[in-house]
C-alpha positions in Angstrom: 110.9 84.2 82.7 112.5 80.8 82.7 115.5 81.0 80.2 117.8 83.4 78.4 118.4 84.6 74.8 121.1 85.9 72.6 119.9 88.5 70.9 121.7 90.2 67.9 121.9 93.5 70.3 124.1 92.2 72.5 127.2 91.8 71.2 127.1 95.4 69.3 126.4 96.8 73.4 129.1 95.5 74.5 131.2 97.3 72.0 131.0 100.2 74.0 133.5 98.9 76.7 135.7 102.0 77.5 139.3 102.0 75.5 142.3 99.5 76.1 143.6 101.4 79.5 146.8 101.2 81.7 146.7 101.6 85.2 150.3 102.0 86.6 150.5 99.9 89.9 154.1 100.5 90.8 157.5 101.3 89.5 158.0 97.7 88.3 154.4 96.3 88.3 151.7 97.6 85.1 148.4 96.7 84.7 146.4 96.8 81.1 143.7 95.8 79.5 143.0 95.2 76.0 140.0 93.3 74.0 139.6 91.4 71.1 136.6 89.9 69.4 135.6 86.5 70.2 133.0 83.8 69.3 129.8 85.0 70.8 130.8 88.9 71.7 134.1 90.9 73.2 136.9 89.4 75.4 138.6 91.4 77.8 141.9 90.6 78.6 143.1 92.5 81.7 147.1 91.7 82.5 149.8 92.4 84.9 152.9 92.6 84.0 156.4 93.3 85.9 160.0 93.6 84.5 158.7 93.1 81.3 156.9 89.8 82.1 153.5 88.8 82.2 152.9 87.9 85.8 149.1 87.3 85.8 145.7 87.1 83.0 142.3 87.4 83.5 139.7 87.3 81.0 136.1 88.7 80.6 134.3 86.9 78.1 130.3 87.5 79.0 129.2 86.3 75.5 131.4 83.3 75.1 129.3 79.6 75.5 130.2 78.8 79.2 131.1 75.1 78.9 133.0 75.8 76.1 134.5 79.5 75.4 134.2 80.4 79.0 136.3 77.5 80.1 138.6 77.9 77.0 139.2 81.4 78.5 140.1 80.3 82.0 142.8 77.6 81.0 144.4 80.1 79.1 144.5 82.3 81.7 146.1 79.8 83.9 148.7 78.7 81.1 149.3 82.5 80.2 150.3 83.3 84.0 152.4 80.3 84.6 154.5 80.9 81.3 154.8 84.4 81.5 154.1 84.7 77.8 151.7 85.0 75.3 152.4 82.1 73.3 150.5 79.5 74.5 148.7 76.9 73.0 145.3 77.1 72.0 142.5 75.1 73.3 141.2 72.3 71.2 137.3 72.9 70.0 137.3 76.4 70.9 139.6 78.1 68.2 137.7 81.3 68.4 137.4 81.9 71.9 140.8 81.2 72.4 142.3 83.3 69.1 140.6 86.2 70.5 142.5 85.9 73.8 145.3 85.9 72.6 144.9 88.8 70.6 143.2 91.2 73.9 146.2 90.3 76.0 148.4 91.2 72.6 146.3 94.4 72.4 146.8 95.1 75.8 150.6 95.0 75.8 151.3 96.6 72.2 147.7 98.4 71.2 149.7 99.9 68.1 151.0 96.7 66.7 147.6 94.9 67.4 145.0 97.3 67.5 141.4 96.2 68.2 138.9 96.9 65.3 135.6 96.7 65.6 133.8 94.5 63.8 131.6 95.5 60.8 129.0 93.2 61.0 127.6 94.5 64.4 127.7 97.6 63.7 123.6 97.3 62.2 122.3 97.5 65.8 121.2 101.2 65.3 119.7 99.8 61.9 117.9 96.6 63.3 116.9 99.2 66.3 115.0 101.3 64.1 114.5 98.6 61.4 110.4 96.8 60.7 110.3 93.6 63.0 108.4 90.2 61.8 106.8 87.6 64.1 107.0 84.0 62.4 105.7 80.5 63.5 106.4 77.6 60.9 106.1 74.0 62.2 107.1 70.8 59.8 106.0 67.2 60.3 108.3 64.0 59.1 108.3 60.4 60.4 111.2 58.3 61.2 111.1 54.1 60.2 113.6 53.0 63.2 115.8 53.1 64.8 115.8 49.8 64.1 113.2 47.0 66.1 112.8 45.9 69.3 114.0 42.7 70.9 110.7 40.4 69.3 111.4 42.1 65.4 108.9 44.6 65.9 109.5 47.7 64.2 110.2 51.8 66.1 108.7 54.5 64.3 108.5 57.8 65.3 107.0 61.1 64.0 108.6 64.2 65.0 107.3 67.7 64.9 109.3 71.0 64.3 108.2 74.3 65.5 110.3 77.6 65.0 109.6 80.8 66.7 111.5 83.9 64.9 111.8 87.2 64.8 112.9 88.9 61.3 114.0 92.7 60.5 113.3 94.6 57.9 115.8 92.5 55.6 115.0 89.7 56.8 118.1 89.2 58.8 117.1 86.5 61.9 117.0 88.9 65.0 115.8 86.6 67.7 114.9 82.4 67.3 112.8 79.8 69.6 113.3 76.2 68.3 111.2 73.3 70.0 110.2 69.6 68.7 107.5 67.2 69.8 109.0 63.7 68.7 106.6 60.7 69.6 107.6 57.4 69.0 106.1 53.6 69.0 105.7 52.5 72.8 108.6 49.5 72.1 111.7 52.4 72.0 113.2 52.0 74.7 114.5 55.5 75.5 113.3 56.8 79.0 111.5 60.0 78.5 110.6 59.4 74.9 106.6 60.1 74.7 104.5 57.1 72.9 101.6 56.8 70.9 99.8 52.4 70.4 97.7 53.5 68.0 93.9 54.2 67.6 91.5 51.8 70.2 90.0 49.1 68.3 92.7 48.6 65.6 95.3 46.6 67.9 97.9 47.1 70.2 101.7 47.4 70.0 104.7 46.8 72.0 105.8 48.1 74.6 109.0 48.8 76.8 107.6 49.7 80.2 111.2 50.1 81.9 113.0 50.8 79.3 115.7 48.2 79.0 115.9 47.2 76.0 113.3 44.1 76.2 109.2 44.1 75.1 107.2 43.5 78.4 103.8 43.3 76.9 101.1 44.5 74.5 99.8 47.8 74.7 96.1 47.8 73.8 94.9 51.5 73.1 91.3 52.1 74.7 89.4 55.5 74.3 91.1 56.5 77.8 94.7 55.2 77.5 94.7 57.2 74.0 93.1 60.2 75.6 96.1 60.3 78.4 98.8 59.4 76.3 98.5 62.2 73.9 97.9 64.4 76.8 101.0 63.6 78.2 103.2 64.6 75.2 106.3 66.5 76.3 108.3 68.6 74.0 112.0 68.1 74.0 112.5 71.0 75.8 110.0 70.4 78.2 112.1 66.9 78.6 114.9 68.9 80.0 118.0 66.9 81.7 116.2 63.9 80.7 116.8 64.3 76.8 120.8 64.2 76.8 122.8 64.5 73.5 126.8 64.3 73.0 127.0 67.9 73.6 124.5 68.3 76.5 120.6 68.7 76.5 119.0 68.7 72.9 117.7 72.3 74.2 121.3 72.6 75.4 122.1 72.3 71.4 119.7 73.9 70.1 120.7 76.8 72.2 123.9 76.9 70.5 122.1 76.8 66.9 119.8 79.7 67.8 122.7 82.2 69.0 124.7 81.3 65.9 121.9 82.1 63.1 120.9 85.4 64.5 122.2 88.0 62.1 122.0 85.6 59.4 119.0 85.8 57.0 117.2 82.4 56.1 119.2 82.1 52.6 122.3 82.4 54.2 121.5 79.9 56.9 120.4 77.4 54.4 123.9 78.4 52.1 125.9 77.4 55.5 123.9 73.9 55.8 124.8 73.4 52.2 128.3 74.4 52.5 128.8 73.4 56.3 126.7 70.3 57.1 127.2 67.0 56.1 124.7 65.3 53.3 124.6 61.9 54.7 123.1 62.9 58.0 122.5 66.5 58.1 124.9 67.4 61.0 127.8 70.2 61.0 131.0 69.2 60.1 133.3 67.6 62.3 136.3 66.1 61.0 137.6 62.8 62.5 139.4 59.8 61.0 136.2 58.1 60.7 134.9 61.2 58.8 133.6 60.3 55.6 135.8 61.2 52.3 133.0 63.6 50.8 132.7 65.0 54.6 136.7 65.6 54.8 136.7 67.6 51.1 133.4 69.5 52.1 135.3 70.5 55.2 138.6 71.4 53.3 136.9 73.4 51.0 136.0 76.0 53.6 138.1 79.0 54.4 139.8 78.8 57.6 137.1 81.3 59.0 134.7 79.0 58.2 135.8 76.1 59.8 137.1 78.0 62.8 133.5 78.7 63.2 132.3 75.0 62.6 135.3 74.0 65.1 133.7 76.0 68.0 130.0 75.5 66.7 130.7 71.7 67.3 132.1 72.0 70.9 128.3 73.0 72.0 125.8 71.4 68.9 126.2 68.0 66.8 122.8 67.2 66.2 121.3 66.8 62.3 119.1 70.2 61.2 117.4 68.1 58.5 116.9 64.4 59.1 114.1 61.3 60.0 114.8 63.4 63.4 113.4 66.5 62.7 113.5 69.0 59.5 114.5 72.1 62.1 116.0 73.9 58.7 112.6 73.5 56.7 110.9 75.1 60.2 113.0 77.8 60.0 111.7 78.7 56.4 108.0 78.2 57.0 108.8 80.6 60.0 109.9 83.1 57.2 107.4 82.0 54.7 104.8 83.1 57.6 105.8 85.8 59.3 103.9 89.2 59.9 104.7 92.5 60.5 104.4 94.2 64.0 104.2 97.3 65.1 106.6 96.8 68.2 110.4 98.2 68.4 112.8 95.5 69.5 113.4 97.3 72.9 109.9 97.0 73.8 110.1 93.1 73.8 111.6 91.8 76.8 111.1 87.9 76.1 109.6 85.7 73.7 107.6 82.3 74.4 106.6 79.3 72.9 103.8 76.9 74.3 102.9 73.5 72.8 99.8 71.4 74.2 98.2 68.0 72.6 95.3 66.2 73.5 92.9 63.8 71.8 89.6 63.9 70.4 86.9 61.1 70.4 84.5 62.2 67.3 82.7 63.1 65.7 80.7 60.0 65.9 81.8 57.1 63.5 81.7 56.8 60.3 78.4 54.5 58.6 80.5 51.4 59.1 79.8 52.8 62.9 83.9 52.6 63.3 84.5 55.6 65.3 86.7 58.5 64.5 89.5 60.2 66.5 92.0 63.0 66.2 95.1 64.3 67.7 95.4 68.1 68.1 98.9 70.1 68.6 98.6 73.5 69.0 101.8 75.9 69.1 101.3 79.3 70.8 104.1 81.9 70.5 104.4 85.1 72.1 106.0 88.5 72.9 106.1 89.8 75.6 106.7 93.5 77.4 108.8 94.0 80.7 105.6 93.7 82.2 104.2 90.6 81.1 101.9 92.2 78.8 101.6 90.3 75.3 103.0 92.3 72.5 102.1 89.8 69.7 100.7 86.7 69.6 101.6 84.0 67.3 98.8 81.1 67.1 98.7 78.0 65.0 97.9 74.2 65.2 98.0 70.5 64.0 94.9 68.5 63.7 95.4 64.7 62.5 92.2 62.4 62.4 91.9 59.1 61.5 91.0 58.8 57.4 87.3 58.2 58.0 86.8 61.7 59.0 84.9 63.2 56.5 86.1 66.4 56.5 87.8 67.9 53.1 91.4 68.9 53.8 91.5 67.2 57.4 95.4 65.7 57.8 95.4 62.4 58.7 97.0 59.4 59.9 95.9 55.9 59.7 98.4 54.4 62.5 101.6 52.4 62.5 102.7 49.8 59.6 101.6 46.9 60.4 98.5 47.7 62.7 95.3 46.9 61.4 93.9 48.9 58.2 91.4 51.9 59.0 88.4 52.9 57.3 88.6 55.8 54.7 86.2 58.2 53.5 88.6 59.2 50.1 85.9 61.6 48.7 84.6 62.9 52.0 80.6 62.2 51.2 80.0 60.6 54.6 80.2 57.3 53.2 83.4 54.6 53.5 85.2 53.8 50.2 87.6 51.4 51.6 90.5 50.7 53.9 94.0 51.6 54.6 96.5 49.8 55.5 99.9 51.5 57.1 103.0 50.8 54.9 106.1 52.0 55.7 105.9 54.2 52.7 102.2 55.3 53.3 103.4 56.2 57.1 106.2 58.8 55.9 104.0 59.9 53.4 101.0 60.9 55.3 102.9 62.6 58.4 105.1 64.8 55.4 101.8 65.8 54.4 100.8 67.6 57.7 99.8 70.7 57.0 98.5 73.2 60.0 95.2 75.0 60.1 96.7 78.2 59.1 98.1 76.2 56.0 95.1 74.5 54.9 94.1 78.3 54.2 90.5 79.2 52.8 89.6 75.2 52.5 89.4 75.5 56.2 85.7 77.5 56.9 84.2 78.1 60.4 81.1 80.4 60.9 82.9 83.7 60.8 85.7 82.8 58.1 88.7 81.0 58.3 89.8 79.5 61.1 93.0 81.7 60.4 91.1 84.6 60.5 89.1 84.1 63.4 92.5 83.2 65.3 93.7 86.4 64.2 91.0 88.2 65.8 91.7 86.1 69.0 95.6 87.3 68.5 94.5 91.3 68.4 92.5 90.6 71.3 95.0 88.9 73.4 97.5 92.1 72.6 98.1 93.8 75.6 96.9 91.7 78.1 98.5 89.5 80.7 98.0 86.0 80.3 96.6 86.1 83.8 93.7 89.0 82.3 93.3 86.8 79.1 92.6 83.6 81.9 90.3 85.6 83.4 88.4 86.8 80.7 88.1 83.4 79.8 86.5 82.4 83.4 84.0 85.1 83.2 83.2 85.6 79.2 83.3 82.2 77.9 80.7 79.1 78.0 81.8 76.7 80.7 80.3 74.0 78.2 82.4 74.9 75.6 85.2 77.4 76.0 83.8 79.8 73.2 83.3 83.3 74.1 79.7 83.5 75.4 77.0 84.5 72.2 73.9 84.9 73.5 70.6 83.1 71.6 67.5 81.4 72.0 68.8 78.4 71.9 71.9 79.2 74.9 72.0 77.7 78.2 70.7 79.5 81.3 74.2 79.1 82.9 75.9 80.9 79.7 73.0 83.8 80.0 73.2 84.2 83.6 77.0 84.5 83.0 76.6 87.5 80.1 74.0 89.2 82.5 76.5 89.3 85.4 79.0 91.1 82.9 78.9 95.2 82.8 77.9 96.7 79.7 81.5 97.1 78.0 82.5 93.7 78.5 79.3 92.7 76.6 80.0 95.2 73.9 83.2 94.1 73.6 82.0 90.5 73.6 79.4 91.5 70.7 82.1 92.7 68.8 84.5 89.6 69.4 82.1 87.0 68.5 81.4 88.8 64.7 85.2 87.7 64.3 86.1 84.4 66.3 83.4 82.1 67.9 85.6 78.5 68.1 87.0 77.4 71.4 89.9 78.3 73.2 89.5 75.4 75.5 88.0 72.2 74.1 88.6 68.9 72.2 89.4 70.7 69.1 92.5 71.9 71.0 93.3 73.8 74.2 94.7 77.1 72.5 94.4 79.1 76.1 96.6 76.4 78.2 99.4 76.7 75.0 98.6 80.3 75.2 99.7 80.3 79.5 102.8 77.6 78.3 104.2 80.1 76.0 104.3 83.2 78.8 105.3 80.5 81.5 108.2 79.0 78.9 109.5 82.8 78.0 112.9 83.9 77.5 113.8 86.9 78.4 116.2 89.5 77.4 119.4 90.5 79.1 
């Protein structure tokens, strides 16, 4: 397991930290202990005092942000023991943190004038233990006209993808949340790291910034392989780690800080914070400077001083917009909700939860009776739970397919490349025969990437040969539950076409190799394959997208809990 997650558990654990104590060390020396409640979870505050006179603090702050809280905590250790008192000054973006230490080491010299009370609000952990638990994916498309153009006048554009892993109780309070974002851009921004798409081959090129300073080197000209390789490519911006840096730190470093703060929260009340708490010119928490904005500053001093203790602190560690040409990450969040299932897991059965992303292109079907030729781009999000032995608990499967508009396929998403490329052919009525072009507009170009809908959203007007394709993934998804992604991968190597990644369905009309391969199986794994292939016959591994390598990405990308 890679990476780490708050979960709404773990600060209702630690309230079981034994009482405020006093150890007597000598006749002039005392040492106690006291707690408080601070941003993330309890501090401790252990102190020693002598004469009367607080001769050394340490804290113990495990659920405090480290580069903010858990530094807050250590310089007011340090200013605590060189005073000798308690009245210190607090530390600057970390209001929380540093109000709670105060009150432990207060607590620990006087419990009856400042007693620790436990807070209310964590006290559902026996009701979220025993409470229903819902697994929900929701991923939102938007484009982005900028930022701004390149050094020749050229335009950027961008188009960013949202995907939101959550897990809900049974009142639809956010238990546990996995945020990541594809953002792909023109190849003229000049931001390192930033993965590109030129367009479809044939229909011109567009600039490019090879070395990313600033200045167009060249054309690039998209050919069938250079679009196959870039979309393959693709990185999410987690998967862009230390290379995607924000004010704060990493965007995942951010988005870190977002998830922790929303669990407990249902969806209503995280949208009723946005609309209270973030800004509505750009979408970002408030943070009050002198350039701050006049509507920003009354927003800001509307809120009770809880409130924008909170935002002070929530600040320190995430800036970035929730709801911008960026990203919509709150609209996510809601088709997360919007889609989530029930599952007949316990939340201390799941000991991580993943989410995989993988993109590649498609060349086809064919070309349209104009012979232009049609492509796609396929996204496909995987999300998982997982047991303490890597076993999946509940798989989460859905996916973006985008073709170009001569695809004559009803319901098909598409997008007919950058403003100002050349226009594409488009098959309006989908009969198999061209009515016209299209020609990207700036307006067209938002208009067709808000319109993304996945293959679980396009719903019954999606048909394969067993049902919907939502329904045959779900059969995939009971399948997969239970297993290992390294069983599921080798199920796949000895029960599925080598020609086509579908499970292997045996005809007149299949290949020798797939019926050699079904005769070397033993009689349950054919029975079980009989029964499979009544339910889900597409491919896990194919142009149409490669579910089984998201499927490995979201295991591989797990985080696990503490």
């Amino acid at each position: 397991m890679k990476r780490w997650i708050a979960w709404a558990l773990s600060g209702a654990m630690l309230l079981s930290l034994a009482s405020c104590g006093k150890t007597q060390t000598s006749a002039e020396s005392t040492t106690l202990t006291g707690k408080a409640n601070g941003f993330g979870g309890v501090v401790t505050a252990t102190v020693t005092t002598q004469d009367g006179k607080i001769t050394s603090v340490t804290f113990d702050g495990p659920d405090e942000t480290p580069a903010v809280g858990g530094q807050a905590l250590e310089t007011l250790a340090a200013a605590m023991t060189e005073t000798g008192s308690v009245d210190v000054d607090l530390v600057a973006g970390a209001t929380i943190t540093s109000t709670a230490a105060v009150a432990a080491v207060n607590n620990a010299l006087d419990p009856e004038a400042y007693p620790y009370e436990e807070p209310a609000e964590k006290d559902d952990t026996k009701t979220l233990e025993g409470a229903d638990l819902y697994h929900g994916l929701g991923i939102v498309s938007t484009g982005r006209q900028g930022p701004g153009t390149d050094d020749q006048d050229v335009p950027v554009y961008s188009f960013n993808t949202v995907a939101v892993q959550a897990l809900f109780d049974g009142d639809g309070k956010i238990v546990a949340l996995n945020v990541d974002q594809l953002e792909v851009s023109t190849p003229n921004y000049d931001g390192a790291s930033m993965p590109n798409f030129a367009g479809y081959p044939g229909k011109g090129g567009y600039n490019v910034d090879e070395d990313h300073d600033g200045k167009v080197d060249g054309v690039l000209e998209p050919t069938d392989e250079t679009f196959l390789s870039e979309i393959s490519s693709w990185k999410t911006k987690r998967e862009r780690g230390t290379d995607y840096q924000l004010g704060s730190g990493t965007w995942s470093d951010e988005m870190n800080a977002y998830e922790q703060f929303f669990v407990g929260m249902t969806v209503d009340e995280v949208e009723a914070w946005f609309a209270s708490s973030c800004s509505d010119s750009n979408g970002r928490p408030l943070k009050i400077t002198d350039k701050s904005s006049e509507e920003d500053k009354a927003k800001f001093d509307a809120l009770s001083q809880e409130e924008q203790d909170a935002l002070v602190d929530l600040t320190s560690s995430a800036t970035m917009s929730l709801q911008d040409s960026h990203g919509d990450i709150l609209s996510a969040l809601r088709a997360a909700y919007d889609a989530r299932k029930p599952i007949d897991v316990s939340a201390d059965q799941i000991a991580g939860m993943g989410l995989g992303f993988v993109s590649n292109g498609r060349q086809g079907p064919g070309s349209d009776d104009q012979d232009v030729p049609v492509y796609s781009m396929n996204m496909v999000f995987a999300a998982t739970l997982l047991d303490a032995n890597d076993k999946m608990l509940d798989v989460y499967v859905d996916q973006v397919e985008v073709a170009t508009p001569n695809y004559d396929g009803d319901g098909m998403p598409h997008f007919s490349g950058w403003p100002g490329q050349e226009a594409y052919n488009a098959d309006e009525n989908h009969d198999a025969v061209v009515d016209g072009t299209i020609t990207p507009t700036d307006e067209s170009f938002l208009e067709e990437v808000s319109s993304w809908q996945t293959k679980r959203e396009r719903g019954d007007g999606y048909k394969l040969g067993s049902g919907t394709w939502a329904e045959e993934m779900d059969a995939y998804q009971d399948f997969f539950a239970g297993k290992t992604i390294d069983e599921v991968e080798a199920w796949f190597a000895s029960s599925c076409s080598d020609s086509n990644g579908r499970p292997l369905k045996i005809t007149d009309k299949s290949s020798e190799e797939d019926k050699a391969k079904y005769d070397a199986l033993s009689q349950e794994e054919q029975d079980v394959l009989v029964d499979l292939t009544s339910s889900a016959t597409i491919s896990l591994q194919d142009a149409h997208g490669d579910i089984l390598s998201a499927l490995a990405k979201s295991c591989e990308n797990a985080r696990a809990t503490a």
